[in-house]
C-alpha positions in Angstrom: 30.9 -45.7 -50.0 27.6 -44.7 -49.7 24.6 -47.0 -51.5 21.6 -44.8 -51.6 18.3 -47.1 -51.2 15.8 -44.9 -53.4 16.7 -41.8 -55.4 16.1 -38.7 -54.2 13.1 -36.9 -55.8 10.0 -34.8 -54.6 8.2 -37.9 -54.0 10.6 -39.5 -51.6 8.7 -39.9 -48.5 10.1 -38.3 -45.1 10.9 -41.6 -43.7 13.1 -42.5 -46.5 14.7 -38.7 -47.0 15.9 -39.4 -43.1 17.5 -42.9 -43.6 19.1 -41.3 -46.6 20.5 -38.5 -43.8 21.2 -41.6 -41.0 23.4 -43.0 -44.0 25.5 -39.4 -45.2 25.9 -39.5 -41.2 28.1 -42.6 -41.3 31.5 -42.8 -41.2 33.3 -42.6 -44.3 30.3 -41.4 -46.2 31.1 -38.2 -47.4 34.6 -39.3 -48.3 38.4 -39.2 -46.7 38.2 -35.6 -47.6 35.4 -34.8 -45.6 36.0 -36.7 -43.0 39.7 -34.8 -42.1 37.9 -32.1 -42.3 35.0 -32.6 -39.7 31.7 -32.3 -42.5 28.8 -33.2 -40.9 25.8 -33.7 -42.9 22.4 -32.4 -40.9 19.6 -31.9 -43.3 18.6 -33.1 -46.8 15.7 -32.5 -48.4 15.0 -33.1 -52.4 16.2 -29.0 -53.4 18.6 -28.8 -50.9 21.7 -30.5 -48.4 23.3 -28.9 -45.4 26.4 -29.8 -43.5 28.8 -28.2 -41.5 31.8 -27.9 -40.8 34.4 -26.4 -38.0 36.7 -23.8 -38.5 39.4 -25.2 -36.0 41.7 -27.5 -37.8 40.2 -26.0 -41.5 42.4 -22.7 -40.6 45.1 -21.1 -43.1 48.3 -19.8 -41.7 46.5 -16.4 -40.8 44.0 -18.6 -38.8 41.2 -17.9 -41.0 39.0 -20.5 -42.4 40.4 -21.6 -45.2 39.2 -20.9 -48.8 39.8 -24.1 -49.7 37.9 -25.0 -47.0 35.0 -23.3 -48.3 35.1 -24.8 -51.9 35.6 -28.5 -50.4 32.5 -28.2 -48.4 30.8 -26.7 -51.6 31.7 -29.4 -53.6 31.4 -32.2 -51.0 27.7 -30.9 -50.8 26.4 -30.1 -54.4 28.6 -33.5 -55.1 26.6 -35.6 -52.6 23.1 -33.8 -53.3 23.8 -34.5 -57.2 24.8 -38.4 -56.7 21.3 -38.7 -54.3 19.2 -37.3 -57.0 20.5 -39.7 -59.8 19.9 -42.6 -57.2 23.8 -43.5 -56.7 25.1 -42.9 -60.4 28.9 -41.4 -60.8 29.0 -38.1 -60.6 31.9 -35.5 -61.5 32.2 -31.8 -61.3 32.4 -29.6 -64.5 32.4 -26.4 -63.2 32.5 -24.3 -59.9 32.9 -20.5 -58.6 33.5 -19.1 -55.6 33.5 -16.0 -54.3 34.6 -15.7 -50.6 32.4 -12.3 -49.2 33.9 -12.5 -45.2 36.1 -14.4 -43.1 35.9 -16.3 -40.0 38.3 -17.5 -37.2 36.0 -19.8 -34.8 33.0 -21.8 -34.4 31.3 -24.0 -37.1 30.4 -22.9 -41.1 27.7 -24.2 -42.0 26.8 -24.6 -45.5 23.4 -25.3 -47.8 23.4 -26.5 -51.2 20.0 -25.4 -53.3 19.4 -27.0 -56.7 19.4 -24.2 -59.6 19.1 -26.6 -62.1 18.8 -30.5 -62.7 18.3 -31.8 -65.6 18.7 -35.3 -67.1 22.8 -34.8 -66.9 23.5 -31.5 -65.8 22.7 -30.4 -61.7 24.0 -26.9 -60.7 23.5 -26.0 -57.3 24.4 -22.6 -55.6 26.1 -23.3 -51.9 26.0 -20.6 -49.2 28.3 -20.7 -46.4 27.7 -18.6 -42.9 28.9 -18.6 -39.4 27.1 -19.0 -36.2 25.4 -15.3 -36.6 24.0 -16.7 -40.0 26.4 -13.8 -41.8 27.2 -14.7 -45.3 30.9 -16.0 -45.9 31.0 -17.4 -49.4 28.7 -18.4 -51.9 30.0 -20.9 -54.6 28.8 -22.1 -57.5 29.1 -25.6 -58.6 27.8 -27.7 -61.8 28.0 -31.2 -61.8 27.9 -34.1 -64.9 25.9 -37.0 -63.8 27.6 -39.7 -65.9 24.9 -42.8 -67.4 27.1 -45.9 -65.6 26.9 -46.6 -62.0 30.1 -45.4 -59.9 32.9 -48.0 -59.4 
């Protein structure tokens, strides 16, 4: 499980923001979850976190990226943004929406969590997903509870 060094906010240097990244980049980082399913996380910054993730092997029987898909890189994002920014706290989801706007049968989705809110518990972020044309496939909506113990 992933130990970040600092927390995450707007006065984290560069240097550190990147060993944060070189970290998510490890194996087993994001989680078992997210690493069946290919996420690769490829740029953090203190408002936002990207990853992608590829559509082959993340397919429904129609061969459509899954909508599930979708929502567990959503939530493997805005979960993973929301632990950095309490500096390694436990951190659970409360709510999340998604609305799934075009589909996609190849290549890598690529998604990018932006803050909306954070607060002193509360961190909603909105997370777009698009495909290699940068055309929008889903935007969900996620709100996380950072909890006041460290995670176990």
């Amino acid at each position: 499980m992933l130990r970040p060094e600092v927390s995450l906010t707007s006065h984290t240097p560069a240097d550190q923001i990147e060993r944060l990244l070189e970290q998510l980049r490890s194996p087993g980082a994001g989680g078992d979850l997210a690493g069946k399913m290919g996420i690769e996380f490829v740029e953090l910054g203190h408002g936002h976190l990207t990853a992608t993730a590829p559509v082959q092997g993340n397919t429904q029987p129609m061969g459509l990226f899954h909508g599930g898909a979708h929502v567990v890189l959503a939530e493997s994002l805005a979960s993973m943004h929301s632990y950095l920014l309490s500096g390694g706290k436990g951190v659970v989801g409360v709510d999340l929406n998604a609305t799934h706007l075009r589909a996609t049968r190849e290549g890598v989705v690529t998604g990018r969590a932006e803050v909306l809110h954070q607060g002193r518990t509360i961190v909603s972020h909105e997370v777009r997903m698009t495909d290699a044309s940068e055309r929008l496939l889903s935007i969900v909506r996620i709100t996380n509870m950072i909890l006041r113990t460290e995670a176990k």
